[in-house]
CHARMM internal coordinates of N, CA and C (Angstrom, degrees):
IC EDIT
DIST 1 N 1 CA 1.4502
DIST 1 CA 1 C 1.5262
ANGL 1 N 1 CA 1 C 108.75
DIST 1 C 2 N 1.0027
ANGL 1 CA 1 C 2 N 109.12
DIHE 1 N 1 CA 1 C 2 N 132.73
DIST 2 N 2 CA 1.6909
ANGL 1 C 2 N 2 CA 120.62
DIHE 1 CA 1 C 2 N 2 CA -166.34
DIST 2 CA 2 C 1.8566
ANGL 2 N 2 CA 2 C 98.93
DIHE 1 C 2 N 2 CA 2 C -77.51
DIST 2 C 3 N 1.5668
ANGL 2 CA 2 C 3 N 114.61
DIHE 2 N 2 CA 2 C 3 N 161.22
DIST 3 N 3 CA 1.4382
ANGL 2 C 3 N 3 CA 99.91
DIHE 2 CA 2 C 3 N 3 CA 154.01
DIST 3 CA 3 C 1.4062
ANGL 3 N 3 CA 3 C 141.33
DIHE 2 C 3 N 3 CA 3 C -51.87
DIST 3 C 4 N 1.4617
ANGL 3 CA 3 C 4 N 135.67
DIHE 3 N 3 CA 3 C 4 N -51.39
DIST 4 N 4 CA 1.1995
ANGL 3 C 4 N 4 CA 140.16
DIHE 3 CA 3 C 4 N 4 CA 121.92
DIST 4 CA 4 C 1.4898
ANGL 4 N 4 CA 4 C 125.60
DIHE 3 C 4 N 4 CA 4 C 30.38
DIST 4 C 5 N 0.7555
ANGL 4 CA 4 C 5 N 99.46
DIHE 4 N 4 CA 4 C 5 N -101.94
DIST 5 N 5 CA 1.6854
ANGL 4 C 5 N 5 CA 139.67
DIHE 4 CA 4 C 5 N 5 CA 143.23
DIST 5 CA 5 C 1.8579
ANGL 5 N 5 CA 5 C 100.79
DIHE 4 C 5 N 5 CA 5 C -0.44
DIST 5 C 6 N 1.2014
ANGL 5 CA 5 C 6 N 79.14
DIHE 5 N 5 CA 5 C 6 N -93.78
DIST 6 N 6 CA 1.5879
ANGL 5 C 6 N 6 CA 91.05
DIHE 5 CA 5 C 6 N 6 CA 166.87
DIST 6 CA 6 C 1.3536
ANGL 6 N 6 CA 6 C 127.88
DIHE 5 C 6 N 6 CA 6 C -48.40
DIST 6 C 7 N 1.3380
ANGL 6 CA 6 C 7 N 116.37
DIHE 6 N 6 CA 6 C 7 N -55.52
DIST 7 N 7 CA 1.6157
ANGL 6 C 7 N 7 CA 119.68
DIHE 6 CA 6 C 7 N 7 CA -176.46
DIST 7 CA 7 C 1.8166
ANGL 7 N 7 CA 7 C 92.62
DIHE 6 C 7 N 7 CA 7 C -57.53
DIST 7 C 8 N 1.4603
ANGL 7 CA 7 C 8 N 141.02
DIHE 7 N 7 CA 7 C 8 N -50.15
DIST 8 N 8 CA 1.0291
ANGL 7 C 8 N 8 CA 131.04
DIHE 7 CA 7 C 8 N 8 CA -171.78
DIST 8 CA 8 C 1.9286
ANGL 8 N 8 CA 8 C 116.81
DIHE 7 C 8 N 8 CA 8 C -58.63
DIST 8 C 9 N 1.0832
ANGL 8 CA 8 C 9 N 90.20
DIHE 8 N 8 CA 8 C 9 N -56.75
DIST 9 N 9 CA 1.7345
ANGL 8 C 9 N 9 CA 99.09
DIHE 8 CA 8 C 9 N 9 CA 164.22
DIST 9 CA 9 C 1.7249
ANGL 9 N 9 CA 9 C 94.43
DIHE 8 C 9 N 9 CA 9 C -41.08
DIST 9 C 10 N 1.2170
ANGL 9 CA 9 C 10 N 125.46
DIHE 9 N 9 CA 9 C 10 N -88.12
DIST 10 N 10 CA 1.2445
ANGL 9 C 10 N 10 CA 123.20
DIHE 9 CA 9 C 10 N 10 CA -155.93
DIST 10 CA 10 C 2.0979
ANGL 10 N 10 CA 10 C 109.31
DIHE 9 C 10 N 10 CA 10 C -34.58
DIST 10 C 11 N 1.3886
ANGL 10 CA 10 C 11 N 91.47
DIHE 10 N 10 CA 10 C 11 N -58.76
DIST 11 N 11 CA 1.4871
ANGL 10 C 11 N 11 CA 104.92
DIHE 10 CA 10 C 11 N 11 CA 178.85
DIST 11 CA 11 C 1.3219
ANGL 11 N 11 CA 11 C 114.53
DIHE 10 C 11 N 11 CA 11 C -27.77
DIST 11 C 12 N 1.5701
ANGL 11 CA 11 C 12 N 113.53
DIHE 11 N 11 CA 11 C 12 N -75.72
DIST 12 N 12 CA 1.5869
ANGL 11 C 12 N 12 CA 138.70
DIHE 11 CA 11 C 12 N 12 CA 164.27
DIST 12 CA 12 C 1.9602
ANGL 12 N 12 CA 12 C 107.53
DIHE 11 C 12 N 12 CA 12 C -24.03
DIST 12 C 13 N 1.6495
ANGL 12 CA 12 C 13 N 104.82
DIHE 12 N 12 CA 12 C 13 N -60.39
DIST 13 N 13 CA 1.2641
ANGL 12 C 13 N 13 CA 103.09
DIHE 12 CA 12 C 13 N 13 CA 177.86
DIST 13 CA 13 C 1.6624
ANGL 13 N 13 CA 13 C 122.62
DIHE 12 C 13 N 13 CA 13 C -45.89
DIST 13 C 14 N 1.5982
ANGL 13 CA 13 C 14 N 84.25
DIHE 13 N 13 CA 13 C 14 N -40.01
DIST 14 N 14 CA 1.7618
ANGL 13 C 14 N 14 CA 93.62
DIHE 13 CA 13 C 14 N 14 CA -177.39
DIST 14 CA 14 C 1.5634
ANGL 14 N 14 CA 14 C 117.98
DIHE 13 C 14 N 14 CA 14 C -44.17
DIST 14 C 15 N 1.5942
ANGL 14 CA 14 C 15 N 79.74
DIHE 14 N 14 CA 14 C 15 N -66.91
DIST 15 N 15 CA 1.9462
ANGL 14 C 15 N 15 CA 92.32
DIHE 14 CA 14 C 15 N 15 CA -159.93
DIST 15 CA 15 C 1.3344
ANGL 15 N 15 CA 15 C 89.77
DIHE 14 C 15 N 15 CA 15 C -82.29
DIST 15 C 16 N 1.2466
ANGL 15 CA 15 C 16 N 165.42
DIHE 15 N 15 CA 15 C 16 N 47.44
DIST 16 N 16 CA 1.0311
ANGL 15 C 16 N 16 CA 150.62
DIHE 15 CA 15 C 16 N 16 CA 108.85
DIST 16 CA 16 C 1.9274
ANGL 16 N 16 CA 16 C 111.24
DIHE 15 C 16 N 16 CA 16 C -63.14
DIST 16 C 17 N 0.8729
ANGL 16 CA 16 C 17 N 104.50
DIHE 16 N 16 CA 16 C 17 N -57.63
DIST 17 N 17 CA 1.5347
ANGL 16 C 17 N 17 CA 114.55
DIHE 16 CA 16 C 17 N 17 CA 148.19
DIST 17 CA 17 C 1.1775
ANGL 17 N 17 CA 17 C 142.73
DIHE 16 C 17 N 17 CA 17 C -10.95
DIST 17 C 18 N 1.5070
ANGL 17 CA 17 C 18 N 114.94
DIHE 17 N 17 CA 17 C 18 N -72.50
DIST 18 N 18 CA 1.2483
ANGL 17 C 18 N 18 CA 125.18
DIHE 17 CA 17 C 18 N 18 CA 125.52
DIST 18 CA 18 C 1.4604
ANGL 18 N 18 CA 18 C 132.58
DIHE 17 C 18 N 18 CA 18 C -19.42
DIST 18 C 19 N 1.2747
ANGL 18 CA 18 C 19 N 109.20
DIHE 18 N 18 CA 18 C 19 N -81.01
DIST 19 N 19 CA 1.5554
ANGL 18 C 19 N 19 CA 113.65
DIHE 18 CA 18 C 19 N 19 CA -166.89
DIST 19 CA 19 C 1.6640
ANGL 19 N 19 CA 19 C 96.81
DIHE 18 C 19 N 19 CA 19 C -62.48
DIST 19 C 20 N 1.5048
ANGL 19 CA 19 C 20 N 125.86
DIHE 19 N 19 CA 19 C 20 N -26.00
DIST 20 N 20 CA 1.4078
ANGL 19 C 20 N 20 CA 92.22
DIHE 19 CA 19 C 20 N 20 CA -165.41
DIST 20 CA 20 C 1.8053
ANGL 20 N 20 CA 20 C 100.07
DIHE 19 C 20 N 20 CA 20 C -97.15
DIST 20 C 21 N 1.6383
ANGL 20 CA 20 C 21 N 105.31
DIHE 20 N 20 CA 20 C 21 N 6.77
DIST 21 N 21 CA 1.9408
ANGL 20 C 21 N 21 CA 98.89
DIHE 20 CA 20 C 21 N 21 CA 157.00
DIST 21 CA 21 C 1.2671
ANGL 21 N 21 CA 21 C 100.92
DIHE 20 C 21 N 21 CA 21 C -84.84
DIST 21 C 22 N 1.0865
ANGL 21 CA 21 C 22 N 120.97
DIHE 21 N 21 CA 21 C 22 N -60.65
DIST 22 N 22 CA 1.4196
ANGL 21 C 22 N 22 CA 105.04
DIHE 21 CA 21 C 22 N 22 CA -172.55
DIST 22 CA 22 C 1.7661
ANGL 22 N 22 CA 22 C 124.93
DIHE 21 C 22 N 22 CA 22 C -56.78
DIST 22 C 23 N 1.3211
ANGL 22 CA 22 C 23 N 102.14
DIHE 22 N 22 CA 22 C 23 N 2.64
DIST 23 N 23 CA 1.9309
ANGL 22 C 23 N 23 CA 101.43
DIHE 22 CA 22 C 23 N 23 CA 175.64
DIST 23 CA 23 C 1.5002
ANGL 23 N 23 CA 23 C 96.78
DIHE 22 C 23 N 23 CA 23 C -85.57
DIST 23 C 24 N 1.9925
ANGL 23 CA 23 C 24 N 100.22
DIHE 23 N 23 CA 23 C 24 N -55.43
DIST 24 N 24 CA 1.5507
ANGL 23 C 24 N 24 CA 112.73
DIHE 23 CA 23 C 24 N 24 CA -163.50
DIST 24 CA 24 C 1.9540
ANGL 24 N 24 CA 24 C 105.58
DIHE 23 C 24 N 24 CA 24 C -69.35
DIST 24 C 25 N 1.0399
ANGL 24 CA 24 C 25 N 144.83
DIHE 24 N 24 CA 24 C 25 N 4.53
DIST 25 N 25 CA 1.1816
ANGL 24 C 25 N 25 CA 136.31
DIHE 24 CA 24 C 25 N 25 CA -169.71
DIST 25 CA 25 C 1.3825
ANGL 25 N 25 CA 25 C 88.61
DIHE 24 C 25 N 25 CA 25 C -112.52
DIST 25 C 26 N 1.4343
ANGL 25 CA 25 C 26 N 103.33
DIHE 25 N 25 CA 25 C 26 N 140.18
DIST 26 N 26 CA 1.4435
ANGL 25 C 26 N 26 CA 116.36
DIHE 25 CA 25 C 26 N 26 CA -174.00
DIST 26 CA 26 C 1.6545
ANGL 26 N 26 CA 26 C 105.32
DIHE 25 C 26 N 26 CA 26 C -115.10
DIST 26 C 27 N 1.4358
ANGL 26 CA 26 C 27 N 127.40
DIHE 26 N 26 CA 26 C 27 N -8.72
DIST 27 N 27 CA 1.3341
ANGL 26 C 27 N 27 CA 119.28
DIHE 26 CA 26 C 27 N 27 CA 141.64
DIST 27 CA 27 C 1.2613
ANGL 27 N 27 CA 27 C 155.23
DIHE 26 C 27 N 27 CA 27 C -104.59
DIST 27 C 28 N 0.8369
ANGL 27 CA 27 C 28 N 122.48
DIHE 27 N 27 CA 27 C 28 N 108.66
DIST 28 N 28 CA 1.6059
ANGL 27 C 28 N 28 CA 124.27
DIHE 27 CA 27 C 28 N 28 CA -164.97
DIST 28 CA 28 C 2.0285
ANGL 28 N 28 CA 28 C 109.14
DIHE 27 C 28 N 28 CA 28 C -39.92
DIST 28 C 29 N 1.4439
ANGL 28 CA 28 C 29 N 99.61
DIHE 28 N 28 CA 28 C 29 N 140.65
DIST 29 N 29 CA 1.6504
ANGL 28 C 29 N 29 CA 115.86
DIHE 28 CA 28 C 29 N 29 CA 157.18
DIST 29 CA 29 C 1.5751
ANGL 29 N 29 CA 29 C 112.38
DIHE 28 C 29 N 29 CA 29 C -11.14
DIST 29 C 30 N 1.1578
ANGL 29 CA 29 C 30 N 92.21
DIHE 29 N 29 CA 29 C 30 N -63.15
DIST 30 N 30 CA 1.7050
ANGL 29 C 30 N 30 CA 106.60
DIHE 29 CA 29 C 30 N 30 CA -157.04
DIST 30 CA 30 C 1.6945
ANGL 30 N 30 CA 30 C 98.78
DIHE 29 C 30 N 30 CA 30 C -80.72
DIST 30 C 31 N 1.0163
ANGL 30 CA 30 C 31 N 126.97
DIHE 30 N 30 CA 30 C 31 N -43.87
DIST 31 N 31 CA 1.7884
ANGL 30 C 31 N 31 CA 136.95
DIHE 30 CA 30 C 31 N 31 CA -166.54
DIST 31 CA 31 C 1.5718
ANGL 31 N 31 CA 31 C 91.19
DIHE 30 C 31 N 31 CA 31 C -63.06
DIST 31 C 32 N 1.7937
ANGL 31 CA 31 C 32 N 108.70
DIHE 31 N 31 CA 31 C 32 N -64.69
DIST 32 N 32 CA 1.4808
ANGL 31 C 32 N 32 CA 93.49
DIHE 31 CA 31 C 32 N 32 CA -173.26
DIST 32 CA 32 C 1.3316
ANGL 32 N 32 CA 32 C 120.14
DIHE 31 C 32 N 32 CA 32 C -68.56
DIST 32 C 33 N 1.4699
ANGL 32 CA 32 C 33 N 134.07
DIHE 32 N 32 CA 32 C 33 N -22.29
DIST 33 N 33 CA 1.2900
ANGL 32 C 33 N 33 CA 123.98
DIHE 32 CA 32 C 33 N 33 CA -178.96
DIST 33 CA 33 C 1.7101
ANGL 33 N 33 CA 33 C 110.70
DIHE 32 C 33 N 33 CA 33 C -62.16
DIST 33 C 34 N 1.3569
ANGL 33 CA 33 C 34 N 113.85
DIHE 33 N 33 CA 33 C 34 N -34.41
DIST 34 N 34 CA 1.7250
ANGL 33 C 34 N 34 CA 133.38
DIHE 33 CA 33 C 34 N 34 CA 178.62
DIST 34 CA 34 C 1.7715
ANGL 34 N 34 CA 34 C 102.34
DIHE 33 C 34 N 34 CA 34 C -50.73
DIST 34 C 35 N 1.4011
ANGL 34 CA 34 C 35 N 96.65
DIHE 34 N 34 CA 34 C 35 N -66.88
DIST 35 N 35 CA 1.7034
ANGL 34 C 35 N 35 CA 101.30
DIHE 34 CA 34 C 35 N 35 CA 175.77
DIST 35 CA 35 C 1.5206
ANGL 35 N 35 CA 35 C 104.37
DIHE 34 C 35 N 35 CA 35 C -72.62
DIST 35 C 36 N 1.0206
ANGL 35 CA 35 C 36 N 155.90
DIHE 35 N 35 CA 35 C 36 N -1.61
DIST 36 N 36 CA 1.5477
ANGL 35 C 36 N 36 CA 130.15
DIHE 35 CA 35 C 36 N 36 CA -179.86
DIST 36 CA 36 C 1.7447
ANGL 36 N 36 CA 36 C 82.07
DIHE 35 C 36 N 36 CA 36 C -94.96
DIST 36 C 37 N 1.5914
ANGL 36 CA 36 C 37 N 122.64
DIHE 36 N 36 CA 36 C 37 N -52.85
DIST 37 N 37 CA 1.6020
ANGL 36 C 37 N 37 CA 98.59
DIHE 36 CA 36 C 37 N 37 CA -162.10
DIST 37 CA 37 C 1.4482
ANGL 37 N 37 CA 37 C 110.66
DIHE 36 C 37 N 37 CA 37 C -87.95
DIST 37 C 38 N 1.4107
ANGL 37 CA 37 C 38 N 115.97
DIHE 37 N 37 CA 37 C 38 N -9.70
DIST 38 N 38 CA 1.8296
ANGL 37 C 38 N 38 CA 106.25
DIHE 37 CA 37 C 38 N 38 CA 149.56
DIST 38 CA 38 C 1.4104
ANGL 38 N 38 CA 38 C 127.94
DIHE 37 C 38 N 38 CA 38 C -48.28
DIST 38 C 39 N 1.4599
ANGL 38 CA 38 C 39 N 120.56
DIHE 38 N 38 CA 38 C 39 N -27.84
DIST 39 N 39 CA 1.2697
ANGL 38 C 39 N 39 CA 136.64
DIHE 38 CA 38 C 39 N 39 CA 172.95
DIST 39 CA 39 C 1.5553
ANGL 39 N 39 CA 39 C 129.11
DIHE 38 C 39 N 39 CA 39 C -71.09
DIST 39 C 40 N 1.6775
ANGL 39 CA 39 C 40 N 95.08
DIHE 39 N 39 CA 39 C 40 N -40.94
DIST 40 N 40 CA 1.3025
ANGL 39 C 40 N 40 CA 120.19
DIHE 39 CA 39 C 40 N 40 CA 151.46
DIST 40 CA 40 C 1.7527
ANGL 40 N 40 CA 40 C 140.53
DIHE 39 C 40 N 40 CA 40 C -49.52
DIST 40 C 41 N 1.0486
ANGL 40 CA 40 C 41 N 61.00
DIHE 40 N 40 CA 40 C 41 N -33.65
DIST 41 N 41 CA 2.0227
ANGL 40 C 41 N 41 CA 77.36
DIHE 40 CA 40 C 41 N 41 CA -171.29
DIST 41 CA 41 C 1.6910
ANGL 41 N 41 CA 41 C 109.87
DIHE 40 C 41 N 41 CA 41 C -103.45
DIST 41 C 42 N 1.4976
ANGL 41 CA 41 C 42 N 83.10
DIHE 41 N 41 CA 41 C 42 N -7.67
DIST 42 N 42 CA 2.3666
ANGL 41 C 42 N 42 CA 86.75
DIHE 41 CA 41 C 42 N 42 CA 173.07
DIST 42 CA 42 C 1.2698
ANGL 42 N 42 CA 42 C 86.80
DIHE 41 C 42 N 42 CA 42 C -110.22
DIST 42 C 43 N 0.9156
ANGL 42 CA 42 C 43 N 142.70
DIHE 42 N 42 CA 42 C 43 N -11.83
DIST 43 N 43 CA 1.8361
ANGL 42 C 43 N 43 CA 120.49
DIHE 42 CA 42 C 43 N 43 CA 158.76
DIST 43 CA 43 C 1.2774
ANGL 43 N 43 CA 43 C 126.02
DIHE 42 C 43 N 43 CA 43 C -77.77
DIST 43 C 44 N 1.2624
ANGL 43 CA 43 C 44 N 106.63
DIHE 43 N 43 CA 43 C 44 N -40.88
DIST 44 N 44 CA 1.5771
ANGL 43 C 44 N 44 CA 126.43
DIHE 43 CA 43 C 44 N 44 CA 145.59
DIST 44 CA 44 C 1.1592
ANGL 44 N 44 CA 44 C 98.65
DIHE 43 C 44 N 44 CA 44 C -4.27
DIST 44 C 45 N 1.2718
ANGL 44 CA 44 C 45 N 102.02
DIHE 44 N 44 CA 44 C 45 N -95.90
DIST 45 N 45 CA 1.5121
ANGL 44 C 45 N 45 CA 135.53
DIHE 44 CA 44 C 45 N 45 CA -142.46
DIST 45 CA 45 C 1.6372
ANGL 45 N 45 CA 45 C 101.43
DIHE 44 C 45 N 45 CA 45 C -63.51
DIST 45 C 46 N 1.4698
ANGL 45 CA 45 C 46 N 101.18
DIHE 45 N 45 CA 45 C 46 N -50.06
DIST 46 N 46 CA 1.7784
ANGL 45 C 46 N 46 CA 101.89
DIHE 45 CA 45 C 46 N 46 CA 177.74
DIST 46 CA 46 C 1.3122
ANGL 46 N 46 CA 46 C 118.83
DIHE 45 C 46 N 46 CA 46 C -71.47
DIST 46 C 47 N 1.4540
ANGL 46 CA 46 C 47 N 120.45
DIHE 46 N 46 CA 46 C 47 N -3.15
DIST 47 N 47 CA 1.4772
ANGL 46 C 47 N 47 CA 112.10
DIHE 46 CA 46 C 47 N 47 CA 174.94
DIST 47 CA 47 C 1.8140
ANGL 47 N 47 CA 47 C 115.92
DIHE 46 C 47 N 47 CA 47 C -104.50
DIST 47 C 48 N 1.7325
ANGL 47 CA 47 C 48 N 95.15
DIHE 47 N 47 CA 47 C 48 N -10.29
DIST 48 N 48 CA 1.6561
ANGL 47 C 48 N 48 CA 87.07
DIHE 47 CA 47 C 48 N 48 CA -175.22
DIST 48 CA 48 C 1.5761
ANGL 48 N 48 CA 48 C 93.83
DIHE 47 C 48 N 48 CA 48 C -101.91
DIST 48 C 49 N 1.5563
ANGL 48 CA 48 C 49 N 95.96
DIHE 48 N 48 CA 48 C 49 N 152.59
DIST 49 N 49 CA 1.2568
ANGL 48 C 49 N 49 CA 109.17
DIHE 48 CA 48 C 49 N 49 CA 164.98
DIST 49 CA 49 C 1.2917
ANGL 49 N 49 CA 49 C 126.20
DIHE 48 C 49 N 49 CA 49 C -93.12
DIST 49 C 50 N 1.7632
ANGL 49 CA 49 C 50 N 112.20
DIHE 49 N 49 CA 49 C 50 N 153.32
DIST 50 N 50 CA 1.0906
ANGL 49 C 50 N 50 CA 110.78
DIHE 49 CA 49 C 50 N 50 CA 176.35
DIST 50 CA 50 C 1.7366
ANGL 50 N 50 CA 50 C 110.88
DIHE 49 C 50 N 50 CA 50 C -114.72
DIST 50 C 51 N 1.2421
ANGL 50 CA 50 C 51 N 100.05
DIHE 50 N 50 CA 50 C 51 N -178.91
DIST 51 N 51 CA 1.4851
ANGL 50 C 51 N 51 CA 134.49
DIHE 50 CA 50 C 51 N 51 CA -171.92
DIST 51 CA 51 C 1.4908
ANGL 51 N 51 CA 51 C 110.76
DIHE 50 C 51 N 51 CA 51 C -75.26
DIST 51 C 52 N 1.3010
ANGL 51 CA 51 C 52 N 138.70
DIHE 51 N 51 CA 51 C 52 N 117.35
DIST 52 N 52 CA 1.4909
ANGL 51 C 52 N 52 CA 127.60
DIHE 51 CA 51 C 52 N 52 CA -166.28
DIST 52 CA 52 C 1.5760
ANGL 52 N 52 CA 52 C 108.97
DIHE 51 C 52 N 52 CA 52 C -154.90
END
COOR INIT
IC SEED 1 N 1 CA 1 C
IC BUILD
């Protein structure tokens, strides 16, 4: 099998790959980044103190 050859196989492996995370994941990029730093920012908030 030539290089070629190979790099295309590899390619193919990829985005098959891909498409079947991106079928099987049931949250989008953007949703989980929203909830991980929503999560972030209420711990935040509950660990600093305020002024009273």
């Amino acid at each position: 099998m030539s290089r070629p050859e190979i790099a295309i196989q590899k390619e193919i492996v990829k985005n098959n790959y891909v498409k079947r995370t991106q079928r099987d994941y049931s949250m989008s990029f953007v949703d989980e980044l929203k909830a991980y730093y929503d999560d972030r920012i209420f711990k935040l908030r509950k660990r600093t103190r305020t002024k009273k």
